[in-house]
C-alpha positions as a Markdown table, in Angstrom:
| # | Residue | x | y | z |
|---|---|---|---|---|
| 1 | Unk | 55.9 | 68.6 | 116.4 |
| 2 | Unk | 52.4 | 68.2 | 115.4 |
| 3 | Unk | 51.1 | 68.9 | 118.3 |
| 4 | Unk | 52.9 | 72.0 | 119.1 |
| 5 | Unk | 51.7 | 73.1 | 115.6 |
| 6 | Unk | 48.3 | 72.2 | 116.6 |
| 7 | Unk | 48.4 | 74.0 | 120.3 |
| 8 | Unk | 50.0 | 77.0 | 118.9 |
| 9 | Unk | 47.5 | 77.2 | 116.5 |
| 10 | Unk | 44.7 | 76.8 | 119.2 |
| 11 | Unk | 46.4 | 79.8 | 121.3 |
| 12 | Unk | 46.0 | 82.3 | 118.2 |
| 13 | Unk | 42.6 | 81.3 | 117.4 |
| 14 | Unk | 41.6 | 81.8 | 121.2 |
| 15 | Unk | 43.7 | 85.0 | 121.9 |
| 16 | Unk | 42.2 | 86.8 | 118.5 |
| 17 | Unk | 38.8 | 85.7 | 119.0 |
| 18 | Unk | 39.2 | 87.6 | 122.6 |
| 19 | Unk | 39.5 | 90.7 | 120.4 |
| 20 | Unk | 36.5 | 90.6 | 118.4 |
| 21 | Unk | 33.9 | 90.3 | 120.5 |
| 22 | Unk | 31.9 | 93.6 | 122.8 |
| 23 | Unk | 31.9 | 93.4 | 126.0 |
| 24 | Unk | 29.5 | 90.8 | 127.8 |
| 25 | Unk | 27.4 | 93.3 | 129.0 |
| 26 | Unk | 26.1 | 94.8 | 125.4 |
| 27 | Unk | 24.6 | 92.3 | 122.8 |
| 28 | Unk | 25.0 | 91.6 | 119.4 |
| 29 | Unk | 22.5 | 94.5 | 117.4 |
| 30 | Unk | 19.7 | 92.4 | 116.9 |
| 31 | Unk | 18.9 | 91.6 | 113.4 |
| 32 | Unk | 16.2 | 94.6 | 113.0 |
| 33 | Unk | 18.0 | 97.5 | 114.4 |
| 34 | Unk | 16.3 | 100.4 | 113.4 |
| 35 | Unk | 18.4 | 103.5 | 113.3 |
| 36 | Unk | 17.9 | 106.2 | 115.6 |
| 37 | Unk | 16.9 | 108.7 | 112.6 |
| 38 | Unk | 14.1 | 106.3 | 111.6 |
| 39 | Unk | 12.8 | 106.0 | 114.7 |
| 40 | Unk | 12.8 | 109.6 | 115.9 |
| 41 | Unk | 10.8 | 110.6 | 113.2 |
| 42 | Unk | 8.0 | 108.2 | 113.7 |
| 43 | Unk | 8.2 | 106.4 | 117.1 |
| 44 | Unk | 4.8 | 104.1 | 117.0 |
| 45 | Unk | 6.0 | 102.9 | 113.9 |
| 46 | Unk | 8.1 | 100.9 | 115.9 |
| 47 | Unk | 7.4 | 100.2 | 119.2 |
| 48 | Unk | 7.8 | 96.7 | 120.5 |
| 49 | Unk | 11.3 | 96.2 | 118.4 |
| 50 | Unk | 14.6 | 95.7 | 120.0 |
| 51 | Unk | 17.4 | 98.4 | 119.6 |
| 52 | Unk | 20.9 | 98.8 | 120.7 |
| 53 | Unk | 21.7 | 102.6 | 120.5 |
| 54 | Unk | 24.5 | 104.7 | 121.9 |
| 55 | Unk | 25.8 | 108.3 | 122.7 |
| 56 | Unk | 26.8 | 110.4 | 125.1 |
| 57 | Unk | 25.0 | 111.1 | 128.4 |
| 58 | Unk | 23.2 | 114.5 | 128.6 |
| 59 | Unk | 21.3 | 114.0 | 132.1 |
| 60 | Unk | 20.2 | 111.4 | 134.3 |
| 61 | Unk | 17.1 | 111.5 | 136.3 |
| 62 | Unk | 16.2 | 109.4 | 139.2 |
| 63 | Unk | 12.6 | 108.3 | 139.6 |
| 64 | Unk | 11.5 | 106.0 | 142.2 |
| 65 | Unk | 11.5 | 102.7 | 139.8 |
| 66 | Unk | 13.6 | 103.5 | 137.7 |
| 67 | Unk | 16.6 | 106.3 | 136.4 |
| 68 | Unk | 15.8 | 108.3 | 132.6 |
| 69 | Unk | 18.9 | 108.9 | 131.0 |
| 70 | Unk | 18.7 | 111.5 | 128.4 |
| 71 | Unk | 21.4 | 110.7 | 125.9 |
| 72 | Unk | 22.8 | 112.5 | 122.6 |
| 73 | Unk | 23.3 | 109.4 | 120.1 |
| 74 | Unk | 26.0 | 108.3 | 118.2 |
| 75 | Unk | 26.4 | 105.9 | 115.7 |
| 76 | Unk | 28.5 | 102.8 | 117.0 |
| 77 | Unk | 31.1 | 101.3 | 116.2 |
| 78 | Unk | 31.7 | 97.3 | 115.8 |
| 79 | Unk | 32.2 | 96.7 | 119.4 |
| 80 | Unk | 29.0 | 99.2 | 120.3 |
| 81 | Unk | 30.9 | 101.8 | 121.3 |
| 82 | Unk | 29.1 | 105.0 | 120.6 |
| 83 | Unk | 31.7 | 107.3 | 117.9 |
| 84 | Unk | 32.5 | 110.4 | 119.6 |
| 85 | Unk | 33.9 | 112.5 | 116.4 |
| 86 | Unk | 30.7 | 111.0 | 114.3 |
| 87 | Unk | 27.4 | 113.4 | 113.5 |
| 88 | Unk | 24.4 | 112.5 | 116.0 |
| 89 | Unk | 21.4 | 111.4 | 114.2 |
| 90 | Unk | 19.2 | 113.1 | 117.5 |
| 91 | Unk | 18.9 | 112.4 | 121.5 |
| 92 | Unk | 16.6 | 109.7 | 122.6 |
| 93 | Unk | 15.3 | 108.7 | 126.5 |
| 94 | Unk | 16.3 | 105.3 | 127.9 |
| 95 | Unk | 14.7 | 104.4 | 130.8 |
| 96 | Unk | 16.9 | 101.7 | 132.9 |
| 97 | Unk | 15.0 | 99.7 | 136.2 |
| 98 | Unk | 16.5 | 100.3 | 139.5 |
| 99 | Unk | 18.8 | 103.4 | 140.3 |
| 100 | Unk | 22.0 | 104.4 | 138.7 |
| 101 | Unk | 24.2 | 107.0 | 140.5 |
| 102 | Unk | 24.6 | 109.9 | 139.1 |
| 103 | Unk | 27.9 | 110.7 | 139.8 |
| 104 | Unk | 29.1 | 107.6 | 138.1 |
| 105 | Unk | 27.1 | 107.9 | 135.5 |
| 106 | Unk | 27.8 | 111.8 | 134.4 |
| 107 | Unk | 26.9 | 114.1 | 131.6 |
| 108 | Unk | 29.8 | 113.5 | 129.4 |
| 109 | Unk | 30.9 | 109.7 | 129.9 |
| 110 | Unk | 30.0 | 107.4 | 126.7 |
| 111 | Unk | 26.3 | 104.9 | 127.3 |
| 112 | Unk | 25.3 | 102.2 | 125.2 |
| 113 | Unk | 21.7 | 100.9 | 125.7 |
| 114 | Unk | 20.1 | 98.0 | 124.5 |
| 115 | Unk | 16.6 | 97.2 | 124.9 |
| 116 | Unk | 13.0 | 97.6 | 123.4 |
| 117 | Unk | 11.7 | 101.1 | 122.1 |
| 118 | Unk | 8.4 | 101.9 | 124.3 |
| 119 | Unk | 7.6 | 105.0 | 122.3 |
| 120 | Unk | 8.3 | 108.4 | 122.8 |
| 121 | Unk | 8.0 | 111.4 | 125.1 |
| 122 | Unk | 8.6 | 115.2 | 124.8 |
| 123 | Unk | 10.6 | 117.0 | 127.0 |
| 124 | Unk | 11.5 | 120.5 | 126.8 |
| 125 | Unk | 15.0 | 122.0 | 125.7 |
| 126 | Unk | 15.0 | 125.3 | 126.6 |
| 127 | Unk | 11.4 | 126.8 | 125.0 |
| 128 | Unk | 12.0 | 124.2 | 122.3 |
| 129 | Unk | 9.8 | 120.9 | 122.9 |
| 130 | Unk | 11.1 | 117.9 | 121.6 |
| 131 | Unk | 9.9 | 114.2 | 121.1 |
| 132 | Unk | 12.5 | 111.9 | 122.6 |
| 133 | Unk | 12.3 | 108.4 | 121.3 |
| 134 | Unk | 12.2 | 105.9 | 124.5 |
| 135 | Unk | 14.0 | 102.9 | 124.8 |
| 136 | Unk | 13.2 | 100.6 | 127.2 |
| 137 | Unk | 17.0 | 99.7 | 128.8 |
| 138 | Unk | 17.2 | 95.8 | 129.3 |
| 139 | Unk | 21.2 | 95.9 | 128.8 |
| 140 | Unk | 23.6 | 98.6 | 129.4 |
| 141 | Unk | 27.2 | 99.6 | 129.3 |
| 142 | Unk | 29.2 | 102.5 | 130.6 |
| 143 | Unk | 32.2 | 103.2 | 128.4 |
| 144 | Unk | 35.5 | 103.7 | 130.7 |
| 145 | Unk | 36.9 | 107.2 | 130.6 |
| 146 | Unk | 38.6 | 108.3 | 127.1 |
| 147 | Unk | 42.1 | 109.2 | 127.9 |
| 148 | Unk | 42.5 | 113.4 | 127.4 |
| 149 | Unk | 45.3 | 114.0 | 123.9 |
| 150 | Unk | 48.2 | 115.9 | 125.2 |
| 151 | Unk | 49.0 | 118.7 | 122.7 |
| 152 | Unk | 52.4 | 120.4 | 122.9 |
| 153 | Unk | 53.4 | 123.6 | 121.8 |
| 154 | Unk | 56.1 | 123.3 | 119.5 |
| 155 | Unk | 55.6 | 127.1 | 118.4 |
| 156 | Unk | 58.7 | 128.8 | 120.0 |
| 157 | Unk | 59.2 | 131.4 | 117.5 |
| 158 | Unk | 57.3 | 133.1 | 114.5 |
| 159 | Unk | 55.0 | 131.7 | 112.2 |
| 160 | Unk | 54.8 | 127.9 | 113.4 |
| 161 | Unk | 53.5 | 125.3 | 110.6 |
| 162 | Unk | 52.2 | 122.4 | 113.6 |
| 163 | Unk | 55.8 | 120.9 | 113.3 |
| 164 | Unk | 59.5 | 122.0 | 113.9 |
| 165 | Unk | 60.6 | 119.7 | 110.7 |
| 166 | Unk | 57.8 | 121.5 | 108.3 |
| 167 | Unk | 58.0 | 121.0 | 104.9 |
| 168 | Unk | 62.1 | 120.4 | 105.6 |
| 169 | Unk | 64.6 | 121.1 | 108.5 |
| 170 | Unk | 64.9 | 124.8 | 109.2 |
| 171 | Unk | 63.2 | 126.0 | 106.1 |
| 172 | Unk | 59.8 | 127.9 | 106.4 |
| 173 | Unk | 58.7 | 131.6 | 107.7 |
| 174 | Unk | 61.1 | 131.0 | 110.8 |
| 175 | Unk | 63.8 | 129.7 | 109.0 |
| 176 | Unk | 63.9 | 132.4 | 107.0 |
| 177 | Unk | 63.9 | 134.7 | 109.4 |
| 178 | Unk | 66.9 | 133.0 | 110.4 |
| 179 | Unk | 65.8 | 131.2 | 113.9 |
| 180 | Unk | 64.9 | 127.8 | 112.7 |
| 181 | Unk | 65.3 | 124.6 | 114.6 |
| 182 | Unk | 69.4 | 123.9 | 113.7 |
């Protein structure tokens, strides 16, 4: 009895602590993470320290050594994963060694970066030039594919409130008008 108690036990510790980690490829934010607001605003203050920043991908660039991926941050979450819905705190440069494709990885699909900021480097967006902090990518992980929210239409006559039971079956401006859901 014991030791099914004891082996149970060891199953939930095992099959929770799966649940709570990132995945392998992205590290734990070092101890010093300096946020991305910090940073754009002055880079050489910080050059040499280790980061682990996110967003979403704007462009990708492929050099001969290495691809520039010019990314939108956004704050992450406890598994690294960059918060879509979130405000960005500005777009930085991370430069990655070796050649990523750039079908795969696309303007729009999720990026988290983890590595050592080099500095910074202006590009220009549209007549505008701006200083993009660069981060040195040691690590990297490509966030799968958000799954689109289906929205259904569940306006079918007059003046809908978002749901055919709003504030109470049948009642409302259609209700009233006497073609309510009953």
């Amino acid at each position: 009895m014991r030791l099914h108690r004891c082996c149970f036990l060891a199953s939930i510790i095992v099959a929770l602590s799966g649940c709570a980690t990132a995945p392998v490829p992205i590290p734990a934010p070092p101890v010093s993470n300096p946020p991305l607001a910090q940073v754009h605003a002055n880079p050489s203050d910080y050059r040499g320290l280790t980061a682990r920043w996110g967003g979403t991908i704007i462009e990708v660039e492929n050099r001969e050594q290495e691809t520039v991926l010019l990314i939108m941050g956004r704050p992450l979450d406890d598994e690294g994963m960059p918060q879509v819905e979130a405000a960005s705190p500005g777009r930085f440069m991370a430069k990655i060694k070796g050649f990523l494709d750039p079908v795969i990885y696309s303007p729009g699909r999720l990026v988290t970066v983890a590595g050592t900021i080099v500095g910074s480097e202006s590009r220009k967006i549209g007549s505008y030039s701006y200083r993009y902090p660069v981060l040195a990518g040691k690590d990297y992980y490509l966030w799968p594919k958000l799954p689109q929210a289906v929205r259904y239409n569940t306006c079918y006559t007059g003046f809908c409130y978002g749901s055919p039971f709003y504030p109470w079956y049948g009642v409302g401006y259609a209700g009233r008008l006497g073609y309510g859901w009953w």
